[in-house]
C-alpha positions in Angstrom: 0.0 0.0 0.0 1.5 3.4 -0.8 0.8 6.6 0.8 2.0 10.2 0.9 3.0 13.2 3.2 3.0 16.6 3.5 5.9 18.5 4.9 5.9 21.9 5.7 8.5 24.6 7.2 8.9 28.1 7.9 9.3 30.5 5.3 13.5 32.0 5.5 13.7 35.3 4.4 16.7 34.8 2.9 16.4 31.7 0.7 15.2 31.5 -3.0 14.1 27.8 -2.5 14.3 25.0 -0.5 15.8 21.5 -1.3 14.2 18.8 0.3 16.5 15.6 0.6 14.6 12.0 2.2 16.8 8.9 3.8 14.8 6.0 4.1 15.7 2.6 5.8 16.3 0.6 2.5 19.0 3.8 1.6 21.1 5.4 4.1 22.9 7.6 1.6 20.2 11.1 1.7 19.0 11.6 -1.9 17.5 15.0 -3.0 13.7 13.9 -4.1 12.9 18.1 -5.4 13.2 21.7 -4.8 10.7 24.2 -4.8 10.2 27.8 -4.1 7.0 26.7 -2.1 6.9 26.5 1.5 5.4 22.7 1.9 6.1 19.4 -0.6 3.9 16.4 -0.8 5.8 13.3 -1.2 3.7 10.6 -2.5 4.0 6.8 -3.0 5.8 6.1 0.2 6.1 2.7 1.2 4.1 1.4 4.4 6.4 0.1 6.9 9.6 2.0 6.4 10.7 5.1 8.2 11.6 8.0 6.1 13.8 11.3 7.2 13.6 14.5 5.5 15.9 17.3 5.5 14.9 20.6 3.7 17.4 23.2 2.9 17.1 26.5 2.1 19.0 27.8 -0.3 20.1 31.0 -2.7 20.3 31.1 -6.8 23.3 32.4 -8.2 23.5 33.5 -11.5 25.4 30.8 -12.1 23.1 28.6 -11.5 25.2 27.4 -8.6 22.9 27.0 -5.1 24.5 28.3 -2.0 22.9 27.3 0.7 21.7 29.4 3.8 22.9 29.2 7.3 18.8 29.2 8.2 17.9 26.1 10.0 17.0 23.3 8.2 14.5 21.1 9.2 13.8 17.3 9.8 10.8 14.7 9.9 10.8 11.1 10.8 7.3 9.2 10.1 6.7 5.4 9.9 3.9 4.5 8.0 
């Protein structure tokens, strides 16, 4: 059975977007799952039974295209579904 959840943070002044990054227990290694400018992400077609960690980081655009990311504090999330 698959289900989703929503995360949501505070909005940092400073940041552009936010990266959200998710660890679950089949894959230590965090993997970046999306960015947006938004200040929630629904992650959908989790896995029942495993517990997923989420990391969101703000971050800044450079013209570049390079992100920099912000010293504002980045949040995290267990669930087990």
């Amino acid at each position: 059975m698959l289900f989703s959840i929503k995360l949501s943070w505070s909005k940092s002044n400073e940041a552009d977007g936010y990266e959200i990054r998710r660890t679950d227990a089949k894959n230590s290694e965090q993997a970046v799952i999306a960015s947006t400018e938004e200040i929630s992400y629904i992650d959908k077609e989790l896995i029942t039974g495993l517990e997923y960690e989420y990391t969101v980081m703000p971050y800044k655009q450079l013209d570049s295209g390079q992100r920099v990311y912000t010293s504002g504090t980045s949040a995290k999330a267990k669930t087990y579904l």
